[in-house]
LOGUTOR-813150 format. One record per residue (C-alpha): x, y, z; residue in one letter; residue number from 0. Coordinates in steps of 0.1 Angstrom, whole numbers, plus 5000, padded with zeros to 4 digits. Layout:
<atoms>
[[X; Y; Z]; 'A'; NUM]
...
</atoms>
This chain:
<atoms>
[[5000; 5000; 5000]; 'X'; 0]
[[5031; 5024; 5010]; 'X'; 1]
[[5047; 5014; 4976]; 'X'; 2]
[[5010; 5024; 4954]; 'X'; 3]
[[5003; 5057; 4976]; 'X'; 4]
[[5043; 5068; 4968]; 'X'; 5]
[[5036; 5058; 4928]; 'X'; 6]
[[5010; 5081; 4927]; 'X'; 7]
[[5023; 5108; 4947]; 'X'; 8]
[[5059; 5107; 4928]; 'X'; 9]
[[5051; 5093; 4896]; 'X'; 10]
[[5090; 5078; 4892]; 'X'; 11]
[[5109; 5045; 4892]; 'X'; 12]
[[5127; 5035; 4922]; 'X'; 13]
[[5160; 5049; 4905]; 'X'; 14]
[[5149; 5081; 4899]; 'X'; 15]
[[5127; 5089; 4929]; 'X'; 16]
[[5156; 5104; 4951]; 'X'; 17]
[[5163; 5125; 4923]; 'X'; 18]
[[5128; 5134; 4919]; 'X'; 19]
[[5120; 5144; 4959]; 'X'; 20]
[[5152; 5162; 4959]; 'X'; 21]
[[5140; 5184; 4928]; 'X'; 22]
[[5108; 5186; 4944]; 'X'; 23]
[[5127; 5204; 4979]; 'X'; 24]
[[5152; 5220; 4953]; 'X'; 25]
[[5119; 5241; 4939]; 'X'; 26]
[[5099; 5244; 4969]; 'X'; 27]
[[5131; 5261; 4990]; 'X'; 28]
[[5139; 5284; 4953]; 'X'; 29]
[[5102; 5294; 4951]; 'X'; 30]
[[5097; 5299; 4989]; 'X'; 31]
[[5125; 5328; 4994]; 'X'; 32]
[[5113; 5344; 4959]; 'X'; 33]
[[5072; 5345; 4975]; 'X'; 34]
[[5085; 5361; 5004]; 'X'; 35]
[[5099; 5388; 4985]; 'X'; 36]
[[5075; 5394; 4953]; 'X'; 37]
[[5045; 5410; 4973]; 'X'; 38]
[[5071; 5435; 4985]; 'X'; 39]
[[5081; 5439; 4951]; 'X'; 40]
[[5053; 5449; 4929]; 'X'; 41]
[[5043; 5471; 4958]; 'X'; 42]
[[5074; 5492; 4955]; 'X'; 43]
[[5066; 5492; 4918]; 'X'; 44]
[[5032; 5508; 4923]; 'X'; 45]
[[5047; 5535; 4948]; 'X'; 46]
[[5073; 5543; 4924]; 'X'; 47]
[[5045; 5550; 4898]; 'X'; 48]
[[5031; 5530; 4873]; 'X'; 49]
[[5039; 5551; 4845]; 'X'; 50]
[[5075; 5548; 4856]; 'X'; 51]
[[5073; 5509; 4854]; 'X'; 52]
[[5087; 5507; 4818]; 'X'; 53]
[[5115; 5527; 4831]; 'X'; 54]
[[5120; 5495; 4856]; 'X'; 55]
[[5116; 5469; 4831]; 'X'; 56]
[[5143; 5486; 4808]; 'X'; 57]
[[5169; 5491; 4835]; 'X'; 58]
[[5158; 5452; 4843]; 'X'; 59]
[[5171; 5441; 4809]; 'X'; 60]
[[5203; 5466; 4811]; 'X'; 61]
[[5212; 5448; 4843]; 'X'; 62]
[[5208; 5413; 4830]; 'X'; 63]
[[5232; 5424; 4797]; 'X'; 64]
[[5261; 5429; 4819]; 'X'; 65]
[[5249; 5398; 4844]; 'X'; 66]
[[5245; 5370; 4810]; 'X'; 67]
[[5282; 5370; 4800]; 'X'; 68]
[[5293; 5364; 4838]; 'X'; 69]
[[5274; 5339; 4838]; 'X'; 70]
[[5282; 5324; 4806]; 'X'; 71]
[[5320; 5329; 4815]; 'X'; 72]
[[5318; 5307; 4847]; 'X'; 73]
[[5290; 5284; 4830]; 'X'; 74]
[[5321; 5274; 4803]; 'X'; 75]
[[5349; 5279; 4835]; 'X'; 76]
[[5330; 5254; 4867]; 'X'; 77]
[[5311; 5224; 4859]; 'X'; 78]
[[5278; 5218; 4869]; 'X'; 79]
[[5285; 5208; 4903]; 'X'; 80]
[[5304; 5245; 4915]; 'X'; 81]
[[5288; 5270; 4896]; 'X'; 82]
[[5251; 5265; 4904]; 'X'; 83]
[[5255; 5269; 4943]; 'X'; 84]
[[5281; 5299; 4934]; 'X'; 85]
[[5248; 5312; 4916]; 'X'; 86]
[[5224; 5310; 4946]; 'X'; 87]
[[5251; 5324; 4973]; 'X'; 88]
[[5262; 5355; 4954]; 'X'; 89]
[[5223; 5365; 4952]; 'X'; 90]
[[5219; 5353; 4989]; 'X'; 91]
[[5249; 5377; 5000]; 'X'; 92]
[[5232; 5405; 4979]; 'X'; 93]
[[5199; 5399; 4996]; 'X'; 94]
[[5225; 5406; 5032]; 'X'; 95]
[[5236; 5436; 5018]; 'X'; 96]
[[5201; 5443; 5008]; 'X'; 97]
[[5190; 5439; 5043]; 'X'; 98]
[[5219; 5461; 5057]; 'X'; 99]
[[5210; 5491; 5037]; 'X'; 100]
[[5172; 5491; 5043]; 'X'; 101]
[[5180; 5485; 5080]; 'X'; 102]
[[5203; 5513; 5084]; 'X'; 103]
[[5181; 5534; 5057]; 'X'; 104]
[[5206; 5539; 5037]; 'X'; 105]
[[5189; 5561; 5009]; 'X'; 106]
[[5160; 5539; 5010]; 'X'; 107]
[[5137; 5553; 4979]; 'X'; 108]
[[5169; 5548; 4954]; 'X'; 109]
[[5173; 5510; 4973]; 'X'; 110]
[[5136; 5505; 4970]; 'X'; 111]
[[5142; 5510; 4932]; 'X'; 112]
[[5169; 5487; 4929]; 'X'; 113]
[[5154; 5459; 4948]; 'X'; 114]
[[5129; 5458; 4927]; 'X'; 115]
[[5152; 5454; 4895]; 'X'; 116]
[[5174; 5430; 4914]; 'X'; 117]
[[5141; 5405; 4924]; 'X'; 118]
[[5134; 5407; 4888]; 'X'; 119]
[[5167; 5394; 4876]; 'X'; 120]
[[5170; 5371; 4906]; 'X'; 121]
[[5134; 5352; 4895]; 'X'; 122]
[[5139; 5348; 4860]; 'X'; 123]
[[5183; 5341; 4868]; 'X'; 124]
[[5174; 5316; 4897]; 'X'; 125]
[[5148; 5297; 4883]; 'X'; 126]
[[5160; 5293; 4846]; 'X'; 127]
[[5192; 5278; 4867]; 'X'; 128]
[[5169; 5253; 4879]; 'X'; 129]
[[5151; 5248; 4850]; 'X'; 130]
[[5186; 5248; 4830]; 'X'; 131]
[[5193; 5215; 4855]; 'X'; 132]
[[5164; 5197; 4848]; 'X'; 133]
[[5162; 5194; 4813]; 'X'; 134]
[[5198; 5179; 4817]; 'X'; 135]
[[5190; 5156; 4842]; 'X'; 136]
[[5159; 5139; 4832]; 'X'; 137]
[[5150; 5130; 4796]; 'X'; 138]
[[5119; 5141; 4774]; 'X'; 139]
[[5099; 5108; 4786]; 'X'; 140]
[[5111; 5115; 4824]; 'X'; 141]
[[5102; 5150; 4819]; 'X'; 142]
[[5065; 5141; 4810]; 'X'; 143]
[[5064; 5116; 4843]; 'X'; 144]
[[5081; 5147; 4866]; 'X'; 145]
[[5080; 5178; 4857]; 'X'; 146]
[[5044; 5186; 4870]; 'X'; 147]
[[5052; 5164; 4905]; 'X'; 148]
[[5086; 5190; 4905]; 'X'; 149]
[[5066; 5222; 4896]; 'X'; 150]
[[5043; 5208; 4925]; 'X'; 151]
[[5076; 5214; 4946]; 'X'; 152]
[[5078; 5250; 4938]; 'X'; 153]
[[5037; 5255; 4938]; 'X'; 154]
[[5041; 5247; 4975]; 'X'; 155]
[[5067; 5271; 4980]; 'X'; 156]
[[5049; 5294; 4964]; 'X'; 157]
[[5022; 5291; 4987]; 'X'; 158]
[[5046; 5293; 5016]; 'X'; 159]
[[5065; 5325; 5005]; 'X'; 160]
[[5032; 5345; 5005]; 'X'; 161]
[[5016; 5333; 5036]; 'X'; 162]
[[5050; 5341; 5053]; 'X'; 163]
[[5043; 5373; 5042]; 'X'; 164]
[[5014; 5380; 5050]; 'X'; 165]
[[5015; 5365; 5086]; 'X'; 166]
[[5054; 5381; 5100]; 'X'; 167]
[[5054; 5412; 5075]; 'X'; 168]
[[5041; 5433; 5108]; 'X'; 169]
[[5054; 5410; 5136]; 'X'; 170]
[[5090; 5411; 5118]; 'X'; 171]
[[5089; 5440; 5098]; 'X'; 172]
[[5090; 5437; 5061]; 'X'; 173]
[[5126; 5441; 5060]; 'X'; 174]
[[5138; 5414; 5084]; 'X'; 175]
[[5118; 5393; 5058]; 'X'; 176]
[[5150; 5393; 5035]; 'X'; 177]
[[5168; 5373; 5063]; 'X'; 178]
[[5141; 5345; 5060]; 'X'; 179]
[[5146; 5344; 5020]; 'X'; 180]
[[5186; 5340; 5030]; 'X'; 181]
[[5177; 5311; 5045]; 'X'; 182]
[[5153; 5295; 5020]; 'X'; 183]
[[5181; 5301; 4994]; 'X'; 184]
[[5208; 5284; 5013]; 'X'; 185]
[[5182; 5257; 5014]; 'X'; 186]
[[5179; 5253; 4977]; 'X'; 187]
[[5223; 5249; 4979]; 'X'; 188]
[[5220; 5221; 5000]; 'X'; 189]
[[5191; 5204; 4978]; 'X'; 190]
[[5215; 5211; 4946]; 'X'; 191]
[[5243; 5194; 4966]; 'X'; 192]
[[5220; 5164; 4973]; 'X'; 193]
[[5209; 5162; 4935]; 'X'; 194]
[[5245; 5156; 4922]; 'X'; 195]
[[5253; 5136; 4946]; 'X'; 196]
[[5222; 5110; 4932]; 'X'; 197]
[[5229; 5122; 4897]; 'X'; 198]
[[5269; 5109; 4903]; 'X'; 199]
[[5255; 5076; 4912]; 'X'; 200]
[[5232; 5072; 4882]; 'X'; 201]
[[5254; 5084; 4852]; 'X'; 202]
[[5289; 5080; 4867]; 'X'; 203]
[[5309; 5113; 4881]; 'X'; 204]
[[5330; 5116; 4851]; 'X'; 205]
[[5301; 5123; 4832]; 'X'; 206]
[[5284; 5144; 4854]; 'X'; 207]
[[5313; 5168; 4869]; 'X'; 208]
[[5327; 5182; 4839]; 'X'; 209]
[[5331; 5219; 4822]; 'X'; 210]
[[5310; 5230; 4794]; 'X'; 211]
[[5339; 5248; 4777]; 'X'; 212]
[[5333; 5274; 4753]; 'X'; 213]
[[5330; 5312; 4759]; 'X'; 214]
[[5308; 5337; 4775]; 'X'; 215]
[[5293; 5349; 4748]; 'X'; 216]
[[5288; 5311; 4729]; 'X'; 217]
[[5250; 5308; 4739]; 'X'; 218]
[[5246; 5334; 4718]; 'X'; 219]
[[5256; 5316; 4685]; 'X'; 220]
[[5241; 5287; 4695]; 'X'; 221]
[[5205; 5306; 4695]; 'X'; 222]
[[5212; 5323; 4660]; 'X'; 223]
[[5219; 5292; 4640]; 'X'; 224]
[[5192; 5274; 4650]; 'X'; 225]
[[5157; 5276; 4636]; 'X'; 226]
[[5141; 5254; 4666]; 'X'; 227]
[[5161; 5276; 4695]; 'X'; 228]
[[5148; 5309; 4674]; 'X'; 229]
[[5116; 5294; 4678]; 'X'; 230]
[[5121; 5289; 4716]; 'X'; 231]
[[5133; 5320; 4717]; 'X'; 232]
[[5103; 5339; 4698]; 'X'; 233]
[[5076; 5315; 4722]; 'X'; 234]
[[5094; 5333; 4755]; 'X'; 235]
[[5089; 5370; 4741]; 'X'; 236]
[[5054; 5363; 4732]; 'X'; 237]
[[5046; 5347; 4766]; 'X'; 238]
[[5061; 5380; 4776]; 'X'; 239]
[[5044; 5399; 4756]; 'X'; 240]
[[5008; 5388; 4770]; 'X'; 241]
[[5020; 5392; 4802]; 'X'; 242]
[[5035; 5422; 4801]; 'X'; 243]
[[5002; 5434; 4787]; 'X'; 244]
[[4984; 5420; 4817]; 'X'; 245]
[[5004; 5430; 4840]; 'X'; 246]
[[5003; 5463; 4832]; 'X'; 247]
[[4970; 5465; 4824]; 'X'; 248]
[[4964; 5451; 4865]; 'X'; 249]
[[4995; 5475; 4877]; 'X'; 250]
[[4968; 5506; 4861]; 'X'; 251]
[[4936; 5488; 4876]; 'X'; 252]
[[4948; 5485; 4908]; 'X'; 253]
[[4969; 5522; 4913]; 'X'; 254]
[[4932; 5533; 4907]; 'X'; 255]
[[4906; 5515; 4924]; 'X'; 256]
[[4926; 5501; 4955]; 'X'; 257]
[[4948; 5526; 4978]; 'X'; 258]
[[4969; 5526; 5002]; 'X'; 259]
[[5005; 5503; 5002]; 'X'; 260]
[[4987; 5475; 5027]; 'X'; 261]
[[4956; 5471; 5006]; 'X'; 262]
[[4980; 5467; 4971]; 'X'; 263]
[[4996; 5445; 4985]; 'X'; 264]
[[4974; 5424; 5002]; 'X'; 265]
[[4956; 5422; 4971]; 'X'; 266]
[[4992; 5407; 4954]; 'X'; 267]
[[4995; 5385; 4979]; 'X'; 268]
[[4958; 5372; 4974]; 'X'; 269]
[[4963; 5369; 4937]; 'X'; 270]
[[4992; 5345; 4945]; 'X'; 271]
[[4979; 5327; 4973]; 'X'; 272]
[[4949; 5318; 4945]; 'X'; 273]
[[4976; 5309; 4922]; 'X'; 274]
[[4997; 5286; 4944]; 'X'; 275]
[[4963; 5264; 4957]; 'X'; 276]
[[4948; 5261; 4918]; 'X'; 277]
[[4981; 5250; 4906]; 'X'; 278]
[[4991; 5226; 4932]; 'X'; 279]
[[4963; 5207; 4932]; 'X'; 280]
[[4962; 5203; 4894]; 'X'; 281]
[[5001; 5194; 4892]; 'X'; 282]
[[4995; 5168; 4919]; 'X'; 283]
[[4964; 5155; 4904]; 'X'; 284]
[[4963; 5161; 4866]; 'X'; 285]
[[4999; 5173; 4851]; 'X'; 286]
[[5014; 5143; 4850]; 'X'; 287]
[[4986; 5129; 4827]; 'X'; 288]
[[4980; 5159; 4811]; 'X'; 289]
[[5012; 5160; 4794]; 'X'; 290]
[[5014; 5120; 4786]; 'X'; 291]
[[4982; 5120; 4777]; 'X'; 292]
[[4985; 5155; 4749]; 'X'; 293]
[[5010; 5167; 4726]; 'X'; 294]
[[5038; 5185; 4742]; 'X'; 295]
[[5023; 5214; 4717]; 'X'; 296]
[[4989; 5210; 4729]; 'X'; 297]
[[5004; 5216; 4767]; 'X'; 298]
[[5025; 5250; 4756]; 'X'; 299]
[[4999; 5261; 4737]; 'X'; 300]
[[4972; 5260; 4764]; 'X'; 301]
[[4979; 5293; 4779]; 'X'; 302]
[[4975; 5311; 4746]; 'X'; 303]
[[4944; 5299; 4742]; 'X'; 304]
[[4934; 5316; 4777]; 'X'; 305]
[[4951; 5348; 4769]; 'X'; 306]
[[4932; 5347; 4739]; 'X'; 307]
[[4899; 5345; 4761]; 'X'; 308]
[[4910; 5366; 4786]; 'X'; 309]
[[4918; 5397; 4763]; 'X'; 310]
[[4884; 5394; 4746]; 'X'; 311]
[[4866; 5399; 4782]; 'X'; 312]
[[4888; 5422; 4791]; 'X'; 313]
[[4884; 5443; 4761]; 'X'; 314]
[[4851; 5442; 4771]; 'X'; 315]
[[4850; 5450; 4805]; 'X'; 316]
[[4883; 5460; 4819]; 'X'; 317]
[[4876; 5454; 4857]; 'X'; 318]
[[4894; 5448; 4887]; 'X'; 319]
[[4878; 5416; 4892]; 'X'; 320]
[[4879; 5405; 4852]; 'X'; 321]
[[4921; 5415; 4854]; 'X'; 322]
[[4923; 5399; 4890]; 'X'; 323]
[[4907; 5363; 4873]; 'X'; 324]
[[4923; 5371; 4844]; 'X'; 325]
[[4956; 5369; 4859]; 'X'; 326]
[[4945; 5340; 4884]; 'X'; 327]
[[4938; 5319; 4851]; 'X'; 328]
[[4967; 5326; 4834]; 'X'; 329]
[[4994; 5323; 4860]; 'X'; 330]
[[4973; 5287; 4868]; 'X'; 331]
[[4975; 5272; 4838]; 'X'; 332]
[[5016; 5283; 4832]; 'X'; 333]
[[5024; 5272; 4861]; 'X'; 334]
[[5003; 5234; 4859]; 'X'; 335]
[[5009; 5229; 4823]; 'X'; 336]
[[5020; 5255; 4799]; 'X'; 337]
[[5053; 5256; 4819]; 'X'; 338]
[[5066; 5221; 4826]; 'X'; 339]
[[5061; 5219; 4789]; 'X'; 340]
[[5081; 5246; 4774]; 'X'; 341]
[[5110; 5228; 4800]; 'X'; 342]
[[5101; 5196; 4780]; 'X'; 343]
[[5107; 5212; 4745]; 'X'; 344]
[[5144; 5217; 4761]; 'X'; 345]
[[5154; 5184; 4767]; 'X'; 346]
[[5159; 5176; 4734]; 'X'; 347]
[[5189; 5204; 4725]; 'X'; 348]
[[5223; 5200; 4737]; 'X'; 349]
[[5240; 5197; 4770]; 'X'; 350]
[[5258; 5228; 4763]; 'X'; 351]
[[5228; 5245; 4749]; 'X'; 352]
[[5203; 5240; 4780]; 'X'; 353]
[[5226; 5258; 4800]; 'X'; 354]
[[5236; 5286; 4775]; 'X'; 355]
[[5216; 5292; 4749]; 'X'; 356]
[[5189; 5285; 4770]; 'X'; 357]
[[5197; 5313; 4798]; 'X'; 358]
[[5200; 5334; 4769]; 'X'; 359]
[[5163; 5327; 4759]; 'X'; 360]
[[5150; 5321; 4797]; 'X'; 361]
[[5163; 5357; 4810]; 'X'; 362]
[[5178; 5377; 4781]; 'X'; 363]
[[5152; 5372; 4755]; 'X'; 364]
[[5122; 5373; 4784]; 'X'; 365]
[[5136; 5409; 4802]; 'X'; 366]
[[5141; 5424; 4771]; 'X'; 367]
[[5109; 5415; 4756]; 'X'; 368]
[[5096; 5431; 4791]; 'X'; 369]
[[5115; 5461; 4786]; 'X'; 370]
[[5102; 5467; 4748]; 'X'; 371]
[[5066; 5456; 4754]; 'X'; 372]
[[5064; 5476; 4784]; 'X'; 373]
[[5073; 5509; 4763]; 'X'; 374]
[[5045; 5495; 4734]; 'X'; 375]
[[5022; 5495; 4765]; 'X'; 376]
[[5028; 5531; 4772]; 'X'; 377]
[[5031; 5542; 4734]; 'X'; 378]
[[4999; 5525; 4731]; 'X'; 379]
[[4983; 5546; 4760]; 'X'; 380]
[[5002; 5581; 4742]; 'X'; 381]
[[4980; 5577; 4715]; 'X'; 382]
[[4949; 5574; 4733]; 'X'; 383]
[[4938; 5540; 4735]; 'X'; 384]
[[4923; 5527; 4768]; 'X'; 385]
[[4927; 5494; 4784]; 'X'; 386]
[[4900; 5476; 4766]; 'X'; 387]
[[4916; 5487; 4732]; 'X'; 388]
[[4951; 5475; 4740]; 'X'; 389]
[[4939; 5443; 4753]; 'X'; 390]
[[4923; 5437; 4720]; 'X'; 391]
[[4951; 5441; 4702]; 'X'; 392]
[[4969; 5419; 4718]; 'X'; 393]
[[4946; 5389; 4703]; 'X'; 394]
[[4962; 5383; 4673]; 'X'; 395]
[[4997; 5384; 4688]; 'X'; 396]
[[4983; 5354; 4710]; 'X'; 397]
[[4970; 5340; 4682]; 'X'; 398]
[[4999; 5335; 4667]; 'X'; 399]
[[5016; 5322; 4695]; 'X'; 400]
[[4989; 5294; 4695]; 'X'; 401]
[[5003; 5284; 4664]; 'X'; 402]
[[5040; 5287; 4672]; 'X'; 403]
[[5035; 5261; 4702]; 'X'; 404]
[[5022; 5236; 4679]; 'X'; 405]
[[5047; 5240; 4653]; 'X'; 406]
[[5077; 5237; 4685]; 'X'; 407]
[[5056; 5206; 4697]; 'X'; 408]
[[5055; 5185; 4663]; 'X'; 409]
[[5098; 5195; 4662]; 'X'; 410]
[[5100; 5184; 4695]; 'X'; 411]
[[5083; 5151; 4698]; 'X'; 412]
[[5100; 5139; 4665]; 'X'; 413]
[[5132; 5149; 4680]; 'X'; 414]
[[5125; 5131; 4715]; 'X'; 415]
[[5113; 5098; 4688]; 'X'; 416]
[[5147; 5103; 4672]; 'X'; 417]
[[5167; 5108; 4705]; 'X'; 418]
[[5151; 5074; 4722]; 'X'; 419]
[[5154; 5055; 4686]; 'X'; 420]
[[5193; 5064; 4686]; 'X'; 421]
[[5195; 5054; 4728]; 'X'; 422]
[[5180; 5020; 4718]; 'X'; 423]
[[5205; 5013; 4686]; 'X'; 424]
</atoms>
């Protein structure tokens, strides 16, 4: 009975389920610290001004251009093993200096601002990372099995981080808050160390503890000459787009029908409380399935097809509650489904590429796209359009991102046929 209840909790062999539980703590621990923060976050974006949020977005991407080649340069310089955990405690010693400045209110507007740039480069850095390590330790068909009992990890600590929030934010103060995401982060170091150590015993440490090689800058031509990583790449800045869109379109919404800094953020914190309970419950229950059961195109492609939805409505009556459920929906189903399968259309590139070329797409590609959209956003509202108009013109730009997910998911399952067929020979 033990055996049958842990089969359908942790849908893995007896070989892989150390690796899988240690994933699942790796996520939850990664996702826990970054919940904690994120409520604090998007409120310091509203009380800088939501017209100055593009502004944030660009100097987001300009940060991340001078962060990519450091970490391309010791991607090709450490193997696997050293320069993940070097990753996680350089942005847990900036969070300490973070905490020192705030404490001793050290100019604390201009810190403000740059905490919330850092958090943004420190999601999409720390969790393409862990994404990055995934996709090159479990195969397309292992992927299908695990990646929604894995997300499940980081649902949970998504669920965690808020609550934390919301129940020591006034008997810590918000600052000493930064302290607790320390410790979630040096966490997440101690699941990575675990996860090598079971990865050693499957594949062998020769093949596991080696350097990448290459340059700094050799994601980058990985990405160009190849029509499938383009693709990839193109997928991520329309993901961005919608959600740029949206989250804008919520940032306006809120500045004018909620006020006062507890009230926004209680509201955030609501919004991904929601989130974290709809999507555990579906990766536990339905993800694994899900993505056996469909095309890996069919997965990715699902959250299109509820921004698609979602824009019409809001077009249509652009509400707090219609952006609220709006962005309940769409965070849902990326995080159950539309997520764990863009991860799957990554296992079938190269080693090298998954950490590289990959990054490049995961946090270059995506901030950037932030940055530009988020100026189209304002140049949109320049020339006089209201909410309801933007949001229908983003339709046909999720349109054709419903048809970019299938064309990536036919490429992607012939590879993962060709991949298995070579294994076998």
């Amino acid at each position: 009975m033990l055996q049958r209840w842990l089969w359908r909790a942790v849908p893995a062999t007896a070989g892989e389920r150390a690796a899988a539980l240690w994933s699942f703590a790796y996520f939850f621990t990664l996702l826990a610290g970054y919940y904690v923060l994120r409520p604090l976050r998007d409120q310091m974006g509203i009380a800088g001004g939501v017209k100055a949020l593009p502004w944030m977005f660009t100097a987001t991407f300009a940060a991340l251009l001078v962060a990519q080649p450091l970490y391309g340069a010791l991607v090709a310089r450490q193997p696997r093993s050293r320069f993940i955990p070097v990753v996680y405690h350089f942005f847990a010693a900036n969070l300490a200096l973070f905490w020192l400045l705030l404490t001793f209110g050290s100019e604390t507007a201009i810190v403000a601002r740059v905490f919330f740039v850092w958090l943004s480069v420190f999601n999409l850095f720390a969790v393409a990372v862990f994404w990055s390590f995934m996709a090159d330790l479990f195969s397309s068909e292992q992927g299908k099995r695990l990646f929604g009992f894995i997300g499940a990890g980081g649902t949970a600590g998504a669920l965690l981080g808020p609550a934390i929030t919301i129940g020591l934010s006034v008997a810590l103060g918000a600052i000493n808050l930064l302290l607790v995401a320390i410790t979630f982060l040096e966490l997440a170091v101690f699941c990575v160390h675990r996860l090598e150590a079971c990865a050693k015993r499957r594949a062998g440490a020769r093949q596991v503890d080696v350097r990448l090689g290459g340059g700094a800058y050799a994601g980058l031509p990985e990405l160009l000459r190849s029509p499938y990583l383009l693709g990839l790449g193109a997928w991520v800045s329309l993901l961005s787009f919608a959600a740029t869109m949206l989250y804008l379109a919520q940032a306006n919404i809120v500045a004018a029908a909620v006020h006062g800094a507890g009230a926004q953020t209680r509201i955030f914190a609501s919004i991904d409380l929601a989130v974290g309970l709809l999507t555990l419950a579906t990766q536990v229950l339905a993800t694994g399935r899900l993505l056996e059961r469909y095309s890996t195109g069919a997965a990715a492609g699902s959250l299109s097809v509820v921004y698609i939805v979602g824009f019409a409505i809001l077009a249509l009556v652009p509400t707090l509650a219609v952006v609220m459920t709006l962005q309940v929906l769409q965070r849902w189903v990326n995080f159950a489904v539309a997520n764990p399968a863009r991860h799957i259309l990554f296992t079938v590139v190269a080693r090298e590429e998954k950490y590289k070329a990959k990054n490049i797409i995961d946090v270059v590609v995506y901030r950037g796209s932030d940055a530009l959209y988020g100026w189209l956003f304002n140049s949109l509202q320049a020339l006089g359009l209201k909410l309801g108009g933007i949001a229908l013109c983003a339709i046909p730009a999720a349109l054709g991102w419903l048809a970019l997910s299938a064309t990536l998911g036919s490429i992607q399952e012939r590879r993962a046929a060709q991949m298995a067929k070579s294994e076998e020979d």
